[in-house]
C-alpha positions in Angstrom: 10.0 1.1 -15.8 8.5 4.3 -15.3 7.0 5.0 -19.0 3.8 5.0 -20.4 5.2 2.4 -22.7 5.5 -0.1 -19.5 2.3 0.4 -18.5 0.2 -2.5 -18.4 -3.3 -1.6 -17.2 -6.6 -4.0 -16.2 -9.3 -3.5 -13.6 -9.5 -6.7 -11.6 -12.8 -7.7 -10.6 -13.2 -10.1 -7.7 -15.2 -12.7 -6.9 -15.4 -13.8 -2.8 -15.4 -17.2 -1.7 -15.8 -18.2 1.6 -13.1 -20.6 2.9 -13.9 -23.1 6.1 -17.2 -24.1 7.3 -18.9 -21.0 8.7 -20.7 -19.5 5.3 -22.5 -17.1 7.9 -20.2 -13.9 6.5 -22.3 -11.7 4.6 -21.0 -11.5 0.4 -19.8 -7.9 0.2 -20.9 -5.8 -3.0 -17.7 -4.6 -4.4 -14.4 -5.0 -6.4 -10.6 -4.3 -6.4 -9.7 -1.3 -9.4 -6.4 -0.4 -10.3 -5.5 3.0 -9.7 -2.0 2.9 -11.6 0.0 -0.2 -12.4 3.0 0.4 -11.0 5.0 -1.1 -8.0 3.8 0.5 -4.8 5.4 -0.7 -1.5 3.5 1.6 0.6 -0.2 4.0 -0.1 -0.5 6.8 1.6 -3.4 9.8 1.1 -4.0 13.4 2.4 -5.6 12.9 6.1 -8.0 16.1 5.4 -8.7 14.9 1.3 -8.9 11.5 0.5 -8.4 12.6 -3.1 -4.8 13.4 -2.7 -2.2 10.0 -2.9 1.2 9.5 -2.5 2.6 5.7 -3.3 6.0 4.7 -2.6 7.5 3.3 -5.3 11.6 2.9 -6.1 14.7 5.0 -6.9 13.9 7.8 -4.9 10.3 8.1 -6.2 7.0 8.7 -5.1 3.5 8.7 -7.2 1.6 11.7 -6.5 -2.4 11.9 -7.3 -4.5 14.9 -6.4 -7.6 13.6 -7.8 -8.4 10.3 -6.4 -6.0 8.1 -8.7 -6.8 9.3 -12.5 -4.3 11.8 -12.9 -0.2 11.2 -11.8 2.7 12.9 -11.6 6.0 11.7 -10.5 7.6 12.9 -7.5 11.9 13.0 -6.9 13.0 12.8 -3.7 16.4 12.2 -4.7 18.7 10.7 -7.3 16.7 8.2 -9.3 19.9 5.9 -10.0 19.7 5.1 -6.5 18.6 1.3 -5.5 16.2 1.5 -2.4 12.3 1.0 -2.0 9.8 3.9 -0.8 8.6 1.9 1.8 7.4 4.3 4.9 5.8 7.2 3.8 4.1 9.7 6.7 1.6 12.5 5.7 1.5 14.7 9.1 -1.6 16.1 10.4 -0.2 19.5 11.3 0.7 20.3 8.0 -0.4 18.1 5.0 1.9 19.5 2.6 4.6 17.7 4.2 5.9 14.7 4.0 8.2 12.3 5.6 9.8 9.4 3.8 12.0 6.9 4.8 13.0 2.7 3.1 14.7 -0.6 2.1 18.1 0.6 1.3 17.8 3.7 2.7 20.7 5.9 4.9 18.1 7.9 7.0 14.8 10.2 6.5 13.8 12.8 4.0 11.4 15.4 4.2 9.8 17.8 2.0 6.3 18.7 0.4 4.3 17.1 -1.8 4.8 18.4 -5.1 8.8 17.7 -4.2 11.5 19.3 -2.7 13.3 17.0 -0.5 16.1 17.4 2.1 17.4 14.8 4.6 17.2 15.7 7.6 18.4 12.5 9.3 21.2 10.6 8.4 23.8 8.1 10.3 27.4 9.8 10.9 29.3 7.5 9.2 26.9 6.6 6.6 26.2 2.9 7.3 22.6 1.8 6.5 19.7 3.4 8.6 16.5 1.6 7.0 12.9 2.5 8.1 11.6 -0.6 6.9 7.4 -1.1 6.7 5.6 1.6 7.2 8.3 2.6 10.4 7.5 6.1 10.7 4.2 7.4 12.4 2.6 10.3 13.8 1.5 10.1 17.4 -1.6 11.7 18.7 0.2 15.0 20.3 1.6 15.4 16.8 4.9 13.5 18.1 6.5 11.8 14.8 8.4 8.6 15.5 10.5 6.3 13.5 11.6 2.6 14.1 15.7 2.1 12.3 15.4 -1.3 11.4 19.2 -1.5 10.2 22.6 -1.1 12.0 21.5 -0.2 15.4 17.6 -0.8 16.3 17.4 2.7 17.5 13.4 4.4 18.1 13.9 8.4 16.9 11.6 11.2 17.8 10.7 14.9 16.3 8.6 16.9 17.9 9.4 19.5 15.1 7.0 17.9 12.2 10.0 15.9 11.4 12.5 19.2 10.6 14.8 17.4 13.2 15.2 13.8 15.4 16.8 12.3 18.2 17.6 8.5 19.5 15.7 8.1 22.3 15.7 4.0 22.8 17.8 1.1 22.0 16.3 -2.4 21.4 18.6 -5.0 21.7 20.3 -7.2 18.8 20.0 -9.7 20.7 16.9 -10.4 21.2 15.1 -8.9 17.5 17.3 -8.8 14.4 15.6 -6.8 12.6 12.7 -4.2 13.2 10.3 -3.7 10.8 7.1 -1.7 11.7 5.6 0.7 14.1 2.5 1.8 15.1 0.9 4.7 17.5 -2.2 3.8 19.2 -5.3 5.3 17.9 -6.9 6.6 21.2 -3.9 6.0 23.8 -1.7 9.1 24.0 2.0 7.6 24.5 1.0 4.2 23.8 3.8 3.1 20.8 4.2 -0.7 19.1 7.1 -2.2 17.1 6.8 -5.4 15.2 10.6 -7.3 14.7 12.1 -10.4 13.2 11.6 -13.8 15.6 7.6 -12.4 15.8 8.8 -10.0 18.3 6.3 -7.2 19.3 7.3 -4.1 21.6 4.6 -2.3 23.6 5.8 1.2 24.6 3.6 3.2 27.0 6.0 6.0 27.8 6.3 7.7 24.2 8.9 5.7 23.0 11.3 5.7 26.4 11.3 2.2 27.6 10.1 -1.0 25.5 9.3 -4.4 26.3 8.4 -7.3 24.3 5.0 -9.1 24.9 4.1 -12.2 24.3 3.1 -13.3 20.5 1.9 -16.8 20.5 0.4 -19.1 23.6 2.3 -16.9 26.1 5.6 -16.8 24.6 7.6 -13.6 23.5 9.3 -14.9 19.9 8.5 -17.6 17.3 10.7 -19.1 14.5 13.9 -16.8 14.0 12.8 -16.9 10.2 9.3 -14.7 11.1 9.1 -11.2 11.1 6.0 -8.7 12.6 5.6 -6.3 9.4 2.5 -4.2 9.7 0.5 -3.7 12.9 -3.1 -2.4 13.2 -5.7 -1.5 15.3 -9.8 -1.0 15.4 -11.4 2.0 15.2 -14.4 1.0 16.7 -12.4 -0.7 19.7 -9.4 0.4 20.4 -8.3 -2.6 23.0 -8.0 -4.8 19.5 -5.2 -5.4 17.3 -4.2 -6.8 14.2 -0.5 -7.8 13.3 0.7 -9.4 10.0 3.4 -12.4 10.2 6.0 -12.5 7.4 7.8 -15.5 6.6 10.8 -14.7 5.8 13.0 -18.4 6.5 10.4 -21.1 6.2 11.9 -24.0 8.5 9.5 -25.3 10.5 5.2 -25.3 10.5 2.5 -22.9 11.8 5.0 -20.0 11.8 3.0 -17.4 9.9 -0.6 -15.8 9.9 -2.6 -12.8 11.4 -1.9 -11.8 15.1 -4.8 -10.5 17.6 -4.8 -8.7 20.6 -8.1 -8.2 23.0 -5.9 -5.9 25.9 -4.5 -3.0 24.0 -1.0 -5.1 22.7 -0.5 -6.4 26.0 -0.8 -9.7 24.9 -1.0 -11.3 21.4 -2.3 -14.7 19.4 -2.2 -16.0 16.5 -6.3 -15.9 15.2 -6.1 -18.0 11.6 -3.7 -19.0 9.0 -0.6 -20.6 10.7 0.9 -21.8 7.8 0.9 -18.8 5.9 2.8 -15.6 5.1 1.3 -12.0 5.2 2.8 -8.6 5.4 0.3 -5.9 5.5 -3.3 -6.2 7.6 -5.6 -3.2 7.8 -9.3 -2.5 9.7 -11.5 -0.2 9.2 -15.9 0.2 10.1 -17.9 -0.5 6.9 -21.2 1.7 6.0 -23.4 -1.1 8.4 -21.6 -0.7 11.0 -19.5 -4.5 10.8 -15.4 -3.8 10.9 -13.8 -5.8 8.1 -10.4 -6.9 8.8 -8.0 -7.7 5.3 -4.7 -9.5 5.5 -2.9 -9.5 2.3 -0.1 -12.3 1.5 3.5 -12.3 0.7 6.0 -14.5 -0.4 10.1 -13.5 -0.3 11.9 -13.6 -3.2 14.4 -15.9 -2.2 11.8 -18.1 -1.6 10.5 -20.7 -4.5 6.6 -20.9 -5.7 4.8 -23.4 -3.3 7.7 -23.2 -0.7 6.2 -20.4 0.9 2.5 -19.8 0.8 1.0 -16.1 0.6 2.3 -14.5 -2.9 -1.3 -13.3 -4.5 -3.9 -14.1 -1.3 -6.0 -11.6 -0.2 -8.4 -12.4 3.0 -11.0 -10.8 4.8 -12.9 -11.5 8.3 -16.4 -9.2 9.3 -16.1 -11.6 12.4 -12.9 -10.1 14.5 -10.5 -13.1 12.9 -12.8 -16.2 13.4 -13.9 -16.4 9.4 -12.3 -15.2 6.7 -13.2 -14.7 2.8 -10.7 -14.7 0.2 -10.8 -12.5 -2.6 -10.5 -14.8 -5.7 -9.9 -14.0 -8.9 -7.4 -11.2 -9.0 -6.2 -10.5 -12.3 -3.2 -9.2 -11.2 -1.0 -7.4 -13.3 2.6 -8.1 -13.9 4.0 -4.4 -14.7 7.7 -6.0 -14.2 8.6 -9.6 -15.7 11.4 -9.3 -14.0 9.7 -9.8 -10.7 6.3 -11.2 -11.4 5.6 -11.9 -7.7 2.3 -10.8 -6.8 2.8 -9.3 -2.6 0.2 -7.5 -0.9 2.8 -4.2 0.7 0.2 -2.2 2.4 -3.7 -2.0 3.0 -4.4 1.8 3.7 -7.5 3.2 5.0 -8.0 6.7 4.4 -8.9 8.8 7.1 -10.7 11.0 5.2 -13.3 9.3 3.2 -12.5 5.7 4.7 -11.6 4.0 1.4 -9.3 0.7 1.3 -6.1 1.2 -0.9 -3.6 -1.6 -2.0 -0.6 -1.5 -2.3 1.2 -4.4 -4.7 4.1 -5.2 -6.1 2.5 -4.9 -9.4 0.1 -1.8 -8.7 -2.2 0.5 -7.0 -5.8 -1.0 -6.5 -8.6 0.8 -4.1 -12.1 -1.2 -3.2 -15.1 0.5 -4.6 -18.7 -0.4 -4.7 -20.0 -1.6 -7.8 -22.5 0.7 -8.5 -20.2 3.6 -7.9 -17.4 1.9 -10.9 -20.5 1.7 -13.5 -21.2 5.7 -13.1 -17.0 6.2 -13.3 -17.1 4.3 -16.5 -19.5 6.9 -18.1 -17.6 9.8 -16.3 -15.5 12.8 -17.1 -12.0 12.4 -15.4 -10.2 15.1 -15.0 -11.2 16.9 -17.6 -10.9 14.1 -20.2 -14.1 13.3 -21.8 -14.5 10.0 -23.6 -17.4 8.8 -25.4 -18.1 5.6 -27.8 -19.1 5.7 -31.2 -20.0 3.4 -33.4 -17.4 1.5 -35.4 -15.6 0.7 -33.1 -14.4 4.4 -32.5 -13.9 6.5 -29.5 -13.7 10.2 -29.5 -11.9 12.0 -26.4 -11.7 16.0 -25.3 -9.1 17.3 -23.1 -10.2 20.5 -21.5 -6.2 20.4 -19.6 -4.0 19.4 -22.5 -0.6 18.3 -22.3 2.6 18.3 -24.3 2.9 18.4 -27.6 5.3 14.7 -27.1 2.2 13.2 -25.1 1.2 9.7 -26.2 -1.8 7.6 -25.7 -2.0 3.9 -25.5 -5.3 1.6 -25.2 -5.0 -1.6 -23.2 -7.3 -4.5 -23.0 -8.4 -6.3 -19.8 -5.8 -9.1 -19.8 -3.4 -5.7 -19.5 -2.2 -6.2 -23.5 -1.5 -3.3 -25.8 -4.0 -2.7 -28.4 -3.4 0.5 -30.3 -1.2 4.0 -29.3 -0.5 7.1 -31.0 0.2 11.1 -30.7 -2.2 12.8 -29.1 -3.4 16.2 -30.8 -3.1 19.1 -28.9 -6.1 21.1 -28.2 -8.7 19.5 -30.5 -11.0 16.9 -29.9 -9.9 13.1 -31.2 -10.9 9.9 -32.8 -9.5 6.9 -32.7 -10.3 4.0 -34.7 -10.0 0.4 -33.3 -10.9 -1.9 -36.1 -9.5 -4.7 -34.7 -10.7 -4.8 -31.2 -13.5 -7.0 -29.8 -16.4 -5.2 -28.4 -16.1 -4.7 -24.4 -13.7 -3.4 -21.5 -10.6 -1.3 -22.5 -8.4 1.2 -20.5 -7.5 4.5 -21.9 -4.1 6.0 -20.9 -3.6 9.3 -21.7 -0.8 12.0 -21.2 3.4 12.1 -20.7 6.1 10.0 -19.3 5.5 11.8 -16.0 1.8 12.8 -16.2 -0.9 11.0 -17.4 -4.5 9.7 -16.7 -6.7 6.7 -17.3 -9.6 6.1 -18.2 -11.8 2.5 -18.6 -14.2 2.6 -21.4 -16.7 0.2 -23.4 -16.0 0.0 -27.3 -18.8 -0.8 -29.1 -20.0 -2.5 -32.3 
């Protein structure tokens, strides 16, 4: 799964089309591009340098990118035989070298830096399951880290050591949740903590993570259909009183038991704002260059579940109105990097605090969303010291001021994400390839190792 002979790349270009009457939502100028085509159930990046990513992908592995998403290297935090999902990853403030990772199938927390090294440094006694599910562990605004155990016991843990050690400091009851999922610190409330559970249960903690209680979800009640779950929770940067929370079905039995959960009160109270039929696990916000806050809710369907049972697998929605409109990105070419699973979820939508760009996180790859104007000037770009340049006949000629390797392979890929041509690549010298048989247009370059390479979209020419 994790060779450059699995790789299958495209950029997706998307075309928005307004859904419902109100057409009043300005057209945005921009696209989805894939970063790295590989399955990535959580994005996080570097909150001083945006250029620095980390995505949570399986077997004890994490993508690392120091340069914005051309270049990756693999990252081991653990025996790669082992069967659990990356899926909360925490970058701390206080040190950005370190890192805190936690998942699906997961017996506690890990911790190390970013290049690798990790150690657990939290683990249940007697080894029973201790999963931090979606995005469960978060840094607070003293520098507090918390984490939500969504398996075994529904126990809240706390390090005030940059995650070096934790302790249980709350219990939520079985009884009432099975499952938690998420947590979130608010942005601007010191203390002020949120957990999202199965049944649509929400948790509003105002004492650091002492005492919790569950607020109500939809129409004044506390819980929806046992088969929902509350799997990413977000809040505005512009006004920190509002809220966004993603429903997940997980056991479709009855109607309007999904869509995107709003809160006007600081999580006091919650209500469902659009799509009631519909399943979504990750919702992000973040203040545009005008000055509008965009809202995106991206879909997700279990696997259990059948094609049409359960809608959300492949939608991606956006609102510039607070949840009263939304757009839906159409279009998505998205890529299928394993047949085995070729369900296309939405797993996160990062903002990066650092420069403010939108990552995606798929079950199929990486994406961010980048102006149009700033794609055409990357396609004629340097990356990372790899220099490419069309020729005529169909040719390309590349120059590798880092070079790998001497086993270092490149492969060209067309925009429908099918093989074209690969070879060796030639250490230290410049290189042409030929592509005879390709049509004029759009290709992707990848270029490098098993566990470090780089890519590149080019035009070929006539």
């Amino acid at each position: 799964m994790n060779t450059i002979n699995k790789l299958i790349v495209i950029c997706c270009a998307i075309v928005l089309t307004a859904i419902g009457t109100n057409c009043g939502i300005a057209q945005p100028l921009g696209q989805w591009r894939l970063l790295n085509p590989v399955a990535a159930y959580t994005v996080r990046t570097n909150p001083l340098d945006g250029n620095k990513i980390l995505v949570g992908n399986w077997a004890n592995q994490l993508y690392r990118s120091d340069d914005g998403g051309t270049t990756w290297y693999i990252v081991e935090t653990g025996e790669t035989s082992a069967t659990n999902w990356l899926s909360s990853v925490c970058v701390t403030r206080q040190d950005t070298s370190v890192v805190i990772v936690g998942g699906f199938q997961f017996t506690g927390l890990k911790r190390g830096v970013s290049n690798g090294k990790f150690e657990v440094v939290l683990i249940d006694s007697n080894f029973r399951s201790m999963m931090f599910i979606a995005e469960a562990i978060v840094e607070g605004l003293n520098g507090t880290f918390y984490a939500a155990r969504g398996a075994t016991y529904h126990s809240v843990w706390r390090s005030t050591d940059i995650g070096n050690t934790w302790d249980s400091i709350a219990v939520i009851p079985k009884d009432e949740t099975t499952r938690l999922l998420c947590m979130a610190a608010h942005p601007t409330i010191p203390d002020l903590l949120f957990i999202g559970g199965t049944k649509c249960r929400i948790y509003r903690s105002s004492d650091a993570g002492i005492t919790w209680e569950s607020v109500p979800v939809l129409n004044g009640e506390k819980t929806m259909y046992d088969g929902t779950e509350v799997s990413m929770i977000r809040f505005s940067p512009t006004n920190p009183m509002v809220g966004y929370a993603a429903i997940t079905i997980i056991d479709h039995g009855t109607k309007n038991d999904g869509g995107i959960l709003k809160t006007t009160d600081g999580g006091l109270n919650w209500d469902r704002v659009a799509f009631p039929d519909t399943s979504f696990w990750a919702v992000s916000v973040r203040t545009l260059p005008n000055g509008k806050e965009e809202v995106v809710a991206g879909g997700f369907r279990q696997r259990t579940s059948q094609p049409g049972e359960v809608i959300g697998d492949s939608l991606v929605y956006r609102s510039l109105d607070g949840g009263a409109t939304w757009e839906q990105y159409k279009n998505i070419e998205w890529v299928i990097s394993d047949p085995s699973s070729p369900i296309c979820n939405v797993w996160t939508l990062h903002v990066a605090p650092a420069d403010n760009k939108l990552y995606m996180g798929t079950e199929q790859g990486i994406y961010v969303m980048d102006d149009v104007s700033g794609i055409a000037q990357e396609h004629r770009s340097a990356k990372a010291g790899l220099s490419l340049s069309s020729l005529p006949g169909k040719r390309i000629r590349i120059s590798d001021l880092y070079p790998q390797a001497s086993d270092a392979t490149w492969s060209v890929y067309s925009m429908s994400g099918t093989k074209v041509a690969a070879g060796t690549i030639d250490v230290g010298q410049a290189q042409t390839l030929s592509l005879p048989n390709c049509a004029a247009g759009m290709y992707m370059l990848v270029w490098g190792s098993n566990r470090s390479y780089r890519t590149v979209p080019f035009m070929l020419e006539q």
